[in-house]
C-alpha positions as CSV (number, residue, x, y, z in Angstrom):
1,X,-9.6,-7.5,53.3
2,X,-11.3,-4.0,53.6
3,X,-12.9,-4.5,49.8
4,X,-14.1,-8.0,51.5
5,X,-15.0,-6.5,54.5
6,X,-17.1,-3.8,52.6
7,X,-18.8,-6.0,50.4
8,X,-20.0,-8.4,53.5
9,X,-21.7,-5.2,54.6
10,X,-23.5,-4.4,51.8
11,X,-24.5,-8.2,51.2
12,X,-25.9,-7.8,55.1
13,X,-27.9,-4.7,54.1
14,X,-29.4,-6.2,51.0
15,X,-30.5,-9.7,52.4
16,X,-32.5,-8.6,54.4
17,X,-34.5,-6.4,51.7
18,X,-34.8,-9.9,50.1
19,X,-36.4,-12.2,53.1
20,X,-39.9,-13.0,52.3
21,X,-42.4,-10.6,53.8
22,X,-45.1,-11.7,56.1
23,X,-48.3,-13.1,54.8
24,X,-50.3,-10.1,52.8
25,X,-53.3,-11.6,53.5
26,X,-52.7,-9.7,57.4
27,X,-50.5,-6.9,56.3
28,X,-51.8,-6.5,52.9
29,X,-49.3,-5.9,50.1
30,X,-45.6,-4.6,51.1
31,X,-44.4,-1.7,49.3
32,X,-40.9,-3.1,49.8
33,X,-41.2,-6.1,48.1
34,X,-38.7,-5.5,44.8
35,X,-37.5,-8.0,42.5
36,X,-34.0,-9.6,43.2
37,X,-32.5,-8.8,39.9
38,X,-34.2,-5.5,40.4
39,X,-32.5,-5.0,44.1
40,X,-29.1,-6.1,42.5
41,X,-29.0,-3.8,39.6
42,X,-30.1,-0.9,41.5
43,X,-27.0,-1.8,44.3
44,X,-23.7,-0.4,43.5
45,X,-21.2,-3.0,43.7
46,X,-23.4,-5.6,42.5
47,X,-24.4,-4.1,39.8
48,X,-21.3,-2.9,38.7
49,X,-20.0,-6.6,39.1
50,X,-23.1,-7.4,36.9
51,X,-21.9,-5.2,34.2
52,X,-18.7,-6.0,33.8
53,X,-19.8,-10.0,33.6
54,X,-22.7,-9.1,30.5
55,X,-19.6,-7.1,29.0
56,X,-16.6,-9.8,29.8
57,X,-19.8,-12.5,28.2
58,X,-20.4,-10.4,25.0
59,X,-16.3,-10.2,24.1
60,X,-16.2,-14.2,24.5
61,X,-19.1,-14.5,22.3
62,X,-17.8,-12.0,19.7
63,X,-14.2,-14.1,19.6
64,X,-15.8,-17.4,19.2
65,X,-18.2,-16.2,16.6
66,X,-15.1,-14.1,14.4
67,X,-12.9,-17.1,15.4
68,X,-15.1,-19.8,13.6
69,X,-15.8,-17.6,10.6
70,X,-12.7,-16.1,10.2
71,X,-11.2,-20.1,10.4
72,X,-14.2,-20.9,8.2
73,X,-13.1,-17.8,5.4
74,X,-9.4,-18.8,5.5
75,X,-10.1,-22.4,4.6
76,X,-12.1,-21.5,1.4
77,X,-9.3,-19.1,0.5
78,X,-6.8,-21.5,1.2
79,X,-8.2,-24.0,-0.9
80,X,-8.7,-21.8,-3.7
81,X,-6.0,-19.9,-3.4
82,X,-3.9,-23.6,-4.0
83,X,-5.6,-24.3,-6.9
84,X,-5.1,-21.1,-8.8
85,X,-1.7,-20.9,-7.9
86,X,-1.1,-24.5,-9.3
87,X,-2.8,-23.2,-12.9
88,X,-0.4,-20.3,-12.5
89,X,2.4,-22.8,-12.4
90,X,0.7,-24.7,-15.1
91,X,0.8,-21.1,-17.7
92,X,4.1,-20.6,-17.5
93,X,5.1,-23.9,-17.7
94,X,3.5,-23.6,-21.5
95,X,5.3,-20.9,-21.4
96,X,8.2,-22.7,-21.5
97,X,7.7,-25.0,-23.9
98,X,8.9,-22.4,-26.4
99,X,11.2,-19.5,-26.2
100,X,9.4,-17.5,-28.9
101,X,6.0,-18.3,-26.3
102,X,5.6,-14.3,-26.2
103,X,5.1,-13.3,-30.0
104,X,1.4,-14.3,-28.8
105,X,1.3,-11.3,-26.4
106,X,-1.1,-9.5,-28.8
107,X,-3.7,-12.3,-28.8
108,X,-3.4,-13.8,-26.1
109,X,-4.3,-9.8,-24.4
110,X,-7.4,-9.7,-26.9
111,X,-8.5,-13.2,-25.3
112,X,-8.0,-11.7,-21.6
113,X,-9.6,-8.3,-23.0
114,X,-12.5,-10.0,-24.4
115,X,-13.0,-12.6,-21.3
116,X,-13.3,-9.9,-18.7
117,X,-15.2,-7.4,-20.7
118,X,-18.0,-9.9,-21.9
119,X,-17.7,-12.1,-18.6
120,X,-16.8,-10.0,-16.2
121,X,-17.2,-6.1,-16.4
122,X,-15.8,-3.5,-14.2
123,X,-13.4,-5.9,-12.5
124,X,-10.6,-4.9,-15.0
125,X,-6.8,-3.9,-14.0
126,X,-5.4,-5.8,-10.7
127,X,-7.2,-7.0,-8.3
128,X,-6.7,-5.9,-4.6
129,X,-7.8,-1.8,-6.5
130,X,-11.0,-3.1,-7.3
131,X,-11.9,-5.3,-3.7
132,X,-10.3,-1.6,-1.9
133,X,-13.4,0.1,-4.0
134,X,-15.9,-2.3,-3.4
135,X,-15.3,-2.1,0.5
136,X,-15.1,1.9,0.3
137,X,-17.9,2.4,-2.2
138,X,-20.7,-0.7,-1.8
139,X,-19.9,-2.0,1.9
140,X,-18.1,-5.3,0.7
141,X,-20.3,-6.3,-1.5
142,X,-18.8,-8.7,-4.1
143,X,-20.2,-11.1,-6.8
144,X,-19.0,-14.8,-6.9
145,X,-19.8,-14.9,-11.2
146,X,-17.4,-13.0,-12.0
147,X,-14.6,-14.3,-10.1
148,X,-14.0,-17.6,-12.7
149,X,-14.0,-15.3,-15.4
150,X,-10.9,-13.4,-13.5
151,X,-9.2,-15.9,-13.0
152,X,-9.3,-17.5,-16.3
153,X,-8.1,-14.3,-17.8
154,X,-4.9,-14.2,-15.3
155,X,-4.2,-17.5,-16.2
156,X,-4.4,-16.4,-20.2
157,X,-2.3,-13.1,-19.4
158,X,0.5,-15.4,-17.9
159,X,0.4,-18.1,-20.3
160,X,1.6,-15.8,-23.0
161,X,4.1,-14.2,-20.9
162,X,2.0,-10.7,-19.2
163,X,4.4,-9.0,-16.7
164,X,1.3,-9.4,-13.5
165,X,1.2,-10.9,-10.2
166,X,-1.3,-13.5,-8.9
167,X,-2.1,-12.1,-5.1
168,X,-5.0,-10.0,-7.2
169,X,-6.8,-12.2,-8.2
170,X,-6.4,-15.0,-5.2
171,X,-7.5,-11.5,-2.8
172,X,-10.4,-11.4,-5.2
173,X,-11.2,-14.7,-5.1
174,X,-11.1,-14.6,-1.7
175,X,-13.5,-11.5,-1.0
176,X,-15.7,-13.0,-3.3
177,X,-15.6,-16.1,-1.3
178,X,-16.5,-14.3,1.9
179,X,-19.0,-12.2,0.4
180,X,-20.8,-15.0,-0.5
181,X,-20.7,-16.9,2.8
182,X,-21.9,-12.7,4.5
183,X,-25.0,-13.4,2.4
184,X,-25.4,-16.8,3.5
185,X,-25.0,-16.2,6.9
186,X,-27.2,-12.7,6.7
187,X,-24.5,-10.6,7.9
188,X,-24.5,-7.3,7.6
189,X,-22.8,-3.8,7.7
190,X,-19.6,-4.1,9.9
191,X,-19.8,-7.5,9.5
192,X,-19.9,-8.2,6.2
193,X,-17.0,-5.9,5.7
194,X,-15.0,-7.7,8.6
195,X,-15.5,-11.3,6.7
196,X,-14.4,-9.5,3.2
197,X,-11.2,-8.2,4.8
198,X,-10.7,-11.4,6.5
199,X,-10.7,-12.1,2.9
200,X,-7.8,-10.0,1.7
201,X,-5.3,-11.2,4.4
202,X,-6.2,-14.6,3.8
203,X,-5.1,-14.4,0.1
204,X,-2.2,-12.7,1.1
205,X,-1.3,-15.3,3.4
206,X,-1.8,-18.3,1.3
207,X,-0.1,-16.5,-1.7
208,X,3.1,-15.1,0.1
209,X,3.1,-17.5,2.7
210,X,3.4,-14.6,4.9
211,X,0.3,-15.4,7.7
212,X,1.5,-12.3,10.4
213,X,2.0,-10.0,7.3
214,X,-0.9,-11.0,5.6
215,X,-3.2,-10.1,8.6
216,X,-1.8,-6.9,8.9
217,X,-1.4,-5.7,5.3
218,X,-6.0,-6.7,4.9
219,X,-6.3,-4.1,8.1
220,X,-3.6,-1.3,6.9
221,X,-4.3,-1.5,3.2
222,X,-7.7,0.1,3.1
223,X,-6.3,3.8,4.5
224,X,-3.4,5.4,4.0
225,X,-2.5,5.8,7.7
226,X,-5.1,4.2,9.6
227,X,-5.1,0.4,11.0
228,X,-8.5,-1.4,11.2
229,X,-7.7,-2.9,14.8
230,X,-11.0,-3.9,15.5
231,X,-10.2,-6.5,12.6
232,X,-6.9,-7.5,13.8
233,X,-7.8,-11.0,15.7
234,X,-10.3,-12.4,12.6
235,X,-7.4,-11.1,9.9
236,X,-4.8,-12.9,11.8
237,X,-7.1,-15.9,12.1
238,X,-7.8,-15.8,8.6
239,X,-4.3,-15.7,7.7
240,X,-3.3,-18.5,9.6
241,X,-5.5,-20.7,8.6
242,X,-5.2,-19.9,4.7
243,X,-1.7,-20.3,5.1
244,X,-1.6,-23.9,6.6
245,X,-4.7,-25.3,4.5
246,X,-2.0,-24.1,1.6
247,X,0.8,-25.5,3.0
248,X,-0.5,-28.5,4.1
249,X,-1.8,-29.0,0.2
250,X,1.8,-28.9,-0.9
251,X,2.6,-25.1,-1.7
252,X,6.0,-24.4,-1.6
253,X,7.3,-20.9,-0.2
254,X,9.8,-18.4,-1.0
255,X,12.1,-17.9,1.9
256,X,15.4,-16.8,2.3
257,X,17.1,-16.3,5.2
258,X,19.6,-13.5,5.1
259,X,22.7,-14.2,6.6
260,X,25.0,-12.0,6.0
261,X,23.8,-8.4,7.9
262,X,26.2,-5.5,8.7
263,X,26.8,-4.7,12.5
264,X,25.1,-1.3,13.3
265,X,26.9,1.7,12.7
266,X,26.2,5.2,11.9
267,X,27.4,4.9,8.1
268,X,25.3,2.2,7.7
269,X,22.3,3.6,9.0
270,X,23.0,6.6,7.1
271,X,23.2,4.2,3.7
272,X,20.0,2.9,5.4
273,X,18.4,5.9,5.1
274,X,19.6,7.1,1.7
275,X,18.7,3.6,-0.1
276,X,14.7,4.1,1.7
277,X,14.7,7.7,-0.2
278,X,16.2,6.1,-3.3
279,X,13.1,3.2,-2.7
280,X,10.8,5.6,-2.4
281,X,12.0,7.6,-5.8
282,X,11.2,4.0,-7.0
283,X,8.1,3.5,-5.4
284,X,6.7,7.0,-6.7
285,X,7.9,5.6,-10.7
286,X,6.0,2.6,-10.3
287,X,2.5,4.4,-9.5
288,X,3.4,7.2,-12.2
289,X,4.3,4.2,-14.7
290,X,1.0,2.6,-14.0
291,X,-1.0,6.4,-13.7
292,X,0.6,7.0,-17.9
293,X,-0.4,3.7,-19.0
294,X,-3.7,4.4,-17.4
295,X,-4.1,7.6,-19.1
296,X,-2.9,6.3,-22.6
297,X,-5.3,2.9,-22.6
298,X,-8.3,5.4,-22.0
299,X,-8.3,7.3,-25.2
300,X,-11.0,6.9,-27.4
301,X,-9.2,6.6,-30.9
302,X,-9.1,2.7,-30.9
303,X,-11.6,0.0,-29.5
304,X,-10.7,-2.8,-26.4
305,X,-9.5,-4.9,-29.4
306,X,-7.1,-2.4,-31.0
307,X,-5.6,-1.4,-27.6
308,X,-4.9,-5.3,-26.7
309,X,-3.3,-5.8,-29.8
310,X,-1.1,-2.6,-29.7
311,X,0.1,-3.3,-25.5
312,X,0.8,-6.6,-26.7
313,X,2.6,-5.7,-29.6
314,X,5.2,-3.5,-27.7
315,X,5.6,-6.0,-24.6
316,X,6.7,-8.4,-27.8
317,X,9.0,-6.1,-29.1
318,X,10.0,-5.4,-25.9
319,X,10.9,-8.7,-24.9
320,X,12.7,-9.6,-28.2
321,X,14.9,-6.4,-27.9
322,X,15.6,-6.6,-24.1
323,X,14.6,-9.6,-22.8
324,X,12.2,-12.6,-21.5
325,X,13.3,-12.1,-18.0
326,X,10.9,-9.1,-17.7
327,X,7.4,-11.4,-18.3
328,X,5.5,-13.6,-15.9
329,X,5.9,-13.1,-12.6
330,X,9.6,-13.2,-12.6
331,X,10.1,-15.1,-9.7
332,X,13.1,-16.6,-11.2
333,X,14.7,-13.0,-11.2
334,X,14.0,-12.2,-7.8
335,X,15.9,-15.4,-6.6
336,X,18.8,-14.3,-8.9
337,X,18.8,-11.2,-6.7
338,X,19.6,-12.7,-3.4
339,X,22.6,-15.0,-5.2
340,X,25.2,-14.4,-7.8
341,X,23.3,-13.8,-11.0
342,X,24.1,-11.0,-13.7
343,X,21.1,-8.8,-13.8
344,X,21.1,-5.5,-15.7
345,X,20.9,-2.0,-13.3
346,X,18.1,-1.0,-15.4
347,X,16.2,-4.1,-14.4
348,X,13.4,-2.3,-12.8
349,X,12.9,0.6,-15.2
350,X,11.7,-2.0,-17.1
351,X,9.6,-4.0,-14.6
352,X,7.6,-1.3,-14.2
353,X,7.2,-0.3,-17.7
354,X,6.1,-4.2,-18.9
355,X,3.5,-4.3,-15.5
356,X,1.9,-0.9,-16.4
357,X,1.6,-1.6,-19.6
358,X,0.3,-5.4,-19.1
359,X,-2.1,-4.3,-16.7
360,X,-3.6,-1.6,-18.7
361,X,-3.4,-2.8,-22.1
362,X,-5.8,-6.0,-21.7
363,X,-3.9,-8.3,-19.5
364,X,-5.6,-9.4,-15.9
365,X,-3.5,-9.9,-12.6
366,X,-2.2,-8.7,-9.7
367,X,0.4,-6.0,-9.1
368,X,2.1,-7.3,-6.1
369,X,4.5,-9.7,-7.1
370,X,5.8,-6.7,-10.2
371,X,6.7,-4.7,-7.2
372,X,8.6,-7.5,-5.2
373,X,10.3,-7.3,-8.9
374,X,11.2,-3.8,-8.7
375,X,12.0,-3.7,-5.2
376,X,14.5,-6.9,-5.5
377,X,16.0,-5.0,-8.2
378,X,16.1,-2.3,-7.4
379,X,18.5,-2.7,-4.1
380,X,20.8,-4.9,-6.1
381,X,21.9,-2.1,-8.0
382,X,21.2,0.2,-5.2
383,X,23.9,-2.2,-3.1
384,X,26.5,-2.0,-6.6
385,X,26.6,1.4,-6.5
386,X,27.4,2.2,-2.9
387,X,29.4,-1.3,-2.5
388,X,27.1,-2.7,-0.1
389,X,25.8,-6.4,0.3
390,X,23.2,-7.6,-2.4
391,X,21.3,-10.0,-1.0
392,X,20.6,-7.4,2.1
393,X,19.3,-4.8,0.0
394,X,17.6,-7.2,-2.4
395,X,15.5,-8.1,0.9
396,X,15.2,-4.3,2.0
397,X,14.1,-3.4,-1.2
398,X,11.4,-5.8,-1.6
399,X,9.9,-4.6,1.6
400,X,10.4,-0.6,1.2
401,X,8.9,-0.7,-2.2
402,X,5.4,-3.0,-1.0
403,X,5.6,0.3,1.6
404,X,6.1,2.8,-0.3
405,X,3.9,2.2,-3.3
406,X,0.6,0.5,-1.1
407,X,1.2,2.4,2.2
408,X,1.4,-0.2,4.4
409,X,5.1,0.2,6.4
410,X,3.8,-1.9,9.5
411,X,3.2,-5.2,7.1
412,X,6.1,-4.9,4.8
413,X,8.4,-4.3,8.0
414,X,6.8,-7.7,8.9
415,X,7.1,-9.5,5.9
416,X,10.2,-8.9,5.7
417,X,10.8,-10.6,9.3
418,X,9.0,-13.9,8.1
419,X,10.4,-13.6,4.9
420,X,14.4,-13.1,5.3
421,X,14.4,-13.4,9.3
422,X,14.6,-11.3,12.3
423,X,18.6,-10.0,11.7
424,X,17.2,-7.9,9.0
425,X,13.9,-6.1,10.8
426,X,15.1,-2.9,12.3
427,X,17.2,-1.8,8.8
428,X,13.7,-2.8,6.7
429,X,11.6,-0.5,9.2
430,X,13.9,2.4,8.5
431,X,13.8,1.7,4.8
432,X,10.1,0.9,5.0
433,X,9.6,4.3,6.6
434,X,10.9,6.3,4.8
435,X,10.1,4.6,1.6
436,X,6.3,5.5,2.9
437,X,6.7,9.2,3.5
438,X,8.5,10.0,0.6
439,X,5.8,8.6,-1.6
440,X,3.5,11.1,-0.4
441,X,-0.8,10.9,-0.8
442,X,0.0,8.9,-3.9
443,X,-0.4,4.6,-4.4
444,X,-0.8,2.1,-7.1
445,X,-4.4,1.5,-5.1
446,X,-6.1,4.8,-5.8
447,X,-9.3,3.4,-4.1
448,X,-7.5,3.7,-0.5
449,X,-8.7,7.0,1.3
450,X,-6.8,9.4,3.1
451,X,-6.3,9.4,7.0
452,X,-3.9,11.6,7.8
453,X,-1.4,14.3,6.2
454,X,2.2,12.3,5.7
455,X,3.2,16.3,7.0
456,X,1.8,19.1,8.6
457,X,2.8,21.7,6.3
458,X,1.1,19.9,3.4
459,X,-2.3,20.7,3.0
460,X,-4.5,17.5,1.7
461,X,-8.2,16.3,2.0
462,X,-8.7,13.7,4.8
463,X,-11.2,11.2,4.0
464,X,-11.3,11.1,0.3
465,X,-9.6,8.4,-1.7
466,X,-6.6,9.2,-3.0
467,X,-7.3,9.4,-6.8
468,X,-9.7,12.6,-5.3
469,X,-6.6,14.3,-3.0
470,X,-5.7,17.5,-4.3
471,X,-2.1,19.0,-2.2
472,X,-0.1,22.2,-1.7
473,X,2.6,23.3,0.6
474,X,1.9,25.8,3.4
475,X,4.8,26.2,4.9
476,X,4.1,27.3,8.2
477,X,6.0,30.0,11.0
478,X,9.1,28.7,13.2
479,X,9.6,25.9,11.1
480,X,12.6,24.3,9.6
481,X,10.9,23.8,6.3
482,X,9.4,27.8,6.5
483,X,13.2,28.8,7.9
484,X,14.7,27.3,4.4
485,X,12.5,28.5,2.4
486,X,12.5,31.9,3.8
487,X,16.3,31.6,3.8
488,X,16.2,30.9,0.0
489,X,14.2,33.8,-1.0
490,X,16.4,36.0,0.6
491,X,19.4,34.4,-0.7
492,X,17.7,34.8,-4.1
493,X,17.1,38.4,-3.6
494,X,20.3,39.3,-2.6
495,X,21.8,37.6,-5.4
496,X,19.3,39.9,-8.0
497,X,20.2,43.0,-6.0
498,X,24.0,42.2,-6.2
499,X,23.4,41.7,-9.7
500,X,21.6,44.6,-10.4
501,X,24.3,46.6,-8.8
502,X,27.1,44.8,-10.7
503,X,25.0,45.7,-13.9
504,X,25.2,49.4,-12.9
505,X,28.2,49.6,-11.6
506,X,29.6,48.3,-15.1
507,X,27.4,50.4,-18.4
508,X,29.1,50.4,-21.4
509,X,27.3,53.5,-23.3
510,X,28.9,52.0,-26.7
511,X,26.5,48.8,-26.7
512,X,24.4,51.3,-26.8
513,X,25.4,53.3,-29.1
514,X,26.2,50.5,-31.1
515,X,23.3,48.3,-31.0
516,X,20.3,50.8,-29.9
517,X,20.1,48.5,-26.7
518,X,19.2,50.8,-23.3
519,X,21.8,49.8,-20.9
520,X,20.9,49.1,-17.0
521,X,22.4,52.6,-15.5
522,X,20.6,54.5,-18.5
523,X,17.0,52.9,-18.0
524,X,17.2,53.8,-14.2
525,X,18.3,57.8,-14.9
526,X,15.1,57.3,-17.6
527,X,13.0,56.3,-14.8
528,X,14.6,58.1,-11.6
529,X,16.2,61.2,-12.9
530,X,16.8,61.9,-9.2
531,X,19.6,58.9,-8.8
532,X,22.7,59.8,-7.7
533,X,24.7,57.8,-10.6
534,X,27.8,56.3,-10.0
535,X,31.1,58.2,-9.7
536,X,33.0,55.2,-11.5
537,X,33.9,55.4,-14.5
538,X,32.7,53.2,-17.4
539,X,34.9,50.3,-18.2
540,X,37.6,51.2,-20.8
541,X,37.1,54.6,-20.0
542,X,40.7,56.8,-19.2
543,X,40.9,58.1,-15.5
C-alpha cells in the first residue's frame, strides 16, 4: 500500500507537467513544455520501471532467437548424425562378413591416410581436438568441404577394423553444419561461436543418446575448469532436439539400468574413492598412450604412406595375437561388461594402445567411445580385484574415465544418471571427481585451455591451452602438503646423520690397510684434525 500510495504521488506531480499549456500565440512558447517520454525517463520510478521492461524485452527476444536456431542446429545434426551412424553400422557389418576382415588394416589406413590428406587437410586425428582448436584459434569458423571427406575416412578406418569412436566426426559434422548456417544467417563473434557449440552437444546427444549430458559436456569441454553458462539454454536445446530427431528416425540407445547398488557405508565410499584414483591412473595412460603415438607418427624417416602401412601392420598383428575384440568401437565389449562375459584384466592396456595407435597412424575417428572402452574395463577388473560388483563399477568407470581424460566431471556425473539411472549418481560424482583432479593440466584434447590450477601449490599458466602448460610444485607455508614434505626432509636427514655416525662409530683400519680404501673416521681426522674421535674401540679389537 505505501509503494502504491507513493507512486499515486509521483503520477499526481508528473500529470500535471504533461497538461497542454495555454495557447503560445498569448504566452509565447513555455519553457516547460518537455516531451512525455522525456518527462518519464528523467522521473525515477518510472524510468526505472522503463528499464527493467527494455531489459526483461531484450532477454525474451534473445531466448526466442537462440531457441529457434539452437532447434534449427539440432535438427541438421540430428539428421546427419542418423545417417552416419547407420554407415557406421553398415562398416562393421562388412566387417563381419569375414573373421580375417583385419589383415586389411594396412590398406585400408593408406586409403583413410590418403582421403583426408588430399581431401581434407589439417582435420587429421579425432574430431572433437580439432572443432576445440577451431573455436579457440579461428572464432568457430569451420568449412562444410571437408566434412564428407571425414566422414568417408571414419567409415574406411572402421570397415577394416580401426580401434576409433564415431562422436568425432558426428561433433564435426555438426560444427560444420552450424558454421555454415552462422554464415548464412551473418552471425558473428559470440554468436557464431554459440551456434558451433550448439553443435558439439548436439552430436553428443544424438550419438550417446545422452541430451542433459550432451548440453553440458559442449559448454565444459572447451576449458579445463570453466562452464560456458551463457550457452547453457541453446546447448540444452540443441541437445534435445538432436536427440529426438535421432530417436524418432529409429536409433537405438545404449542404456542400462544398474540395479544392483551397495547401501552407503564408509568402506564403500572409501573403495569409492580408491577406484576414482585408480580411474584417474587410467585416465592419465590413455592421454600418455595417445601423447607416444603422437610423437612416434611425427618422425620424418618414412612418408604418410609408410607410416599407414606400419600402424596398420602392428594393429594386425596385434589383433591376430590377442584378439578382435580390441577393433571397432567395441561396443559389444562394453555390454559384456555390465553382464557375465569373460574379459581379460588387461583389457584396457590394450584399448588404449590399439586407439593411440589407430588414431595416429592413418586411421580417422573419434576418441570417445575408446574411452567408454577403457573405462568399462577398466572397473570390471577394478571390481575383481577388491570383490566388488561389476556391472557397478563397469558404469563408474565409464563415467570417471570421460572425466578424467576430457575434464568434464559435471557431464560425465550426468551421463552416467541418464545412462545407468539415478541409484548410481552420487558414487559416479566421487569417482568422477577425483578421477578429474588426479589427471592434472593434462587431456586427450590438448586444444582446451587452462582456467584454473587443479591445486594451489601447483604453479601453471592460466589461459593457455594445455599442450602450452608448463607445471611445478611450490609447496607453500602451513600447509599439509609443505608439513610432509618438510617432515620428509628431515626424516631423510636424520637418517644420513645416523648413518654417518654409525659409519664412525664402527672403522675398521684393516679395509684400509687392506684395500688402500680411506675409512669414514679417517677422512674426518684428515679433514678436522681437531675432532674429538671416538673412545670405542674398533670392532674386533681386544678391550
Amino acid at each position: 500500500m505505501w509503494q502504491a500510495s507513493r507512486l499515486v504521488n509521483d503520477l499526481t506531480r508528473v500529470v500535471p507537467l504533461m497538461a497542454d499549456s495555454p495557447d503560445d500565440s498569448e504566452l509565447g512558447p513555455s519553457p516547460r513544455r518537455v516531451p512525455l517520454l522525456t518527462r518519464i525517463r528523467s522521473h525515477k520510478t518510472l524510468g526505472r520501471i522503463e528499464t527493467e521492461f527494455e531489459v526483461e524485452s531484450v532477454l525474451f527476444i534473445s531466448v526466442v532467437k537462440w531457441f529457434v536456431l539452437a532447434s534449427a542446429a539440432g535438427a541438421m545434426v540430428g539428421i546427419g548424425a542418423t545417417l552416419f551412424m547407420n554407415a557406421v553400422v553398415w562398416a562393421e557389418t562388412l566387417r563381419g562378413f569375414h573373421r580375417l576382415s583385419h589383415v586389411l588394416l594396412p590398406v585400408g589406413f593408406v586409403v583413410s591416410a590418403a582421403i583426408v590428406k588430399y581431401l581434407a587437410p589439417g582435420a587429421e586425428g579425432h574430431g572433437t581436438e580439432k572443432i576445440i582448436e577451431g573455436i579457440h584459434r579461428r572464432g568457430g569458423q569451420f568449412s562444410l568441404r571437408v566434412m564428407p571427406a571425414r566422414l568417408v575416412a571414419t567409415f574406411v578406418t572402421l570397415a577394416v577394423g580401426g580401434s576409433v569412436g564415431r562422436q568425432g566426426p558426428a561433433a564435426q559434422f555438426g560444427t560444420a553444419l552450424c558454421s555454415a548456417l552462422a554464415r548464412v544467417l551473418r552471425l558473428e563473434g559470440r554468436d557464431r561461436r554459440k551456434l558451433v557449440i550448439c553443435g558439439i552437444s548436439a552430436g553428443f546427444a544424438a550419438v550417446f543418446g545422452t541430451p542433459v549430458a550432451g548440453a553440458i559436456f559442449g559448454i565444459e569441454v572447451l576449458f579445463c575448469g570453466r562452464v560456458l553458462y551463457e550457452v547453457l539454454f541453446p546447448a540444452f536445446v540443441a541437445g534435445m532436439t538432436a536427440y529426438h530427431v535421432s530417436s524418432a528416425l529409429g536409433i537405438a540407445y545404449f542404456h542400462h539400468p544398474i540395479e544392483f547398488v551397495p547401501e552407503f557405508s564408509e568402506l564403500f565410499f572409501i573403495t569409492i574413492a580408491v577406484a576414482g584414483l585408480f580411474f584417474g591412473l587410467c585416465s592419465l595412460a590413455a592421454i600418455e598412450g595417445l601423447a607416444i603415438a603422437r610423437k612416434a607418427s611425427e618422425t620424418r624417416r618414412v612418408g604418410w604412406v609408410g607410416k599407414a602401412l606400419i600402424g596398420g601392420s602392428i594393429l594386425a598383428v596385434l589383433a591376430a595375437v590377442t584378439s578382435t575384440r580390441y577393433l571397432g568401437t567395441g561396443y559389444a565389449t562394453i555390454n559384456e561388461t555390465f553382464e557375465a562375459g569373460d574379459i581379460p584384466w588387461y583389457a584396457f592396456l590394450l584399448k588404449i594402445a590399439f586407439a593411440s595407435i589407430t588414431l595416429n597412424f592413418g586411421g580417422s575417428g573419434g576418441i570417445l567411445t575408446p574411452l567408454f572402452f577403457v573405462g568399462a574395463t577398466a572397473g570390471r577388473s577394478f571390481a575383481t580385484l577388491v570383490h566388488a560388483h561389476p556391472a557397478t563399477f563397469a558404469a563408474i568407470g565409464m563415467v570417471a574415465l570421460l572425466a578424467g581424460a576430457t575434464n568434464t566431471p559435471i557431464a560425465s556425473t550426468i551421463m552416467a544418471v541418464e545412462l545407468f539411472g539415478s541409484d548410481v549418481a552420487a558414487y559416479a560424482a566421487g569417482a568422477c571427481a577425483i578421477s578429474f583432479l588426479i589427471t592434472g593440466h593434462r587431456s586427450v584434447f590438448p586444444a582446451q585451455v587452462l582456467s584454473f590450477r587443479k591445486s594451489s601449490s601447483i604453479s601453471a599458466e592460466v589461459g593457455r591451452e594445455l599442450e602450452d602448460v608448463h607445471t611445478h610444485v611450490h609447496p607453500r607455508d602451513h600447509t599439509v602438503l609443505s608439513t610432509a614434505l618438510r617432515m620428509t626432509e628431515s626424516v631423510g636427514r636424520a637418517y644420513h646423520r645416523l648413518d654417518d655416525r654409525m659409519h664412525a662409530r664402527t672403522p675398521r683400519p684393516s679395509d684400509k690397510v687392506a684395500s688402500g680404501v680411506e675409512t669414514t673416521s679417517a677422512a674426518r681426522e684428515r679433514d678436522d684434525p681437531d675432532e674429538i674421535p671416538s673412545d670405542d674401540p674398533p670392532a674386533g679389537s681386544e678391550q
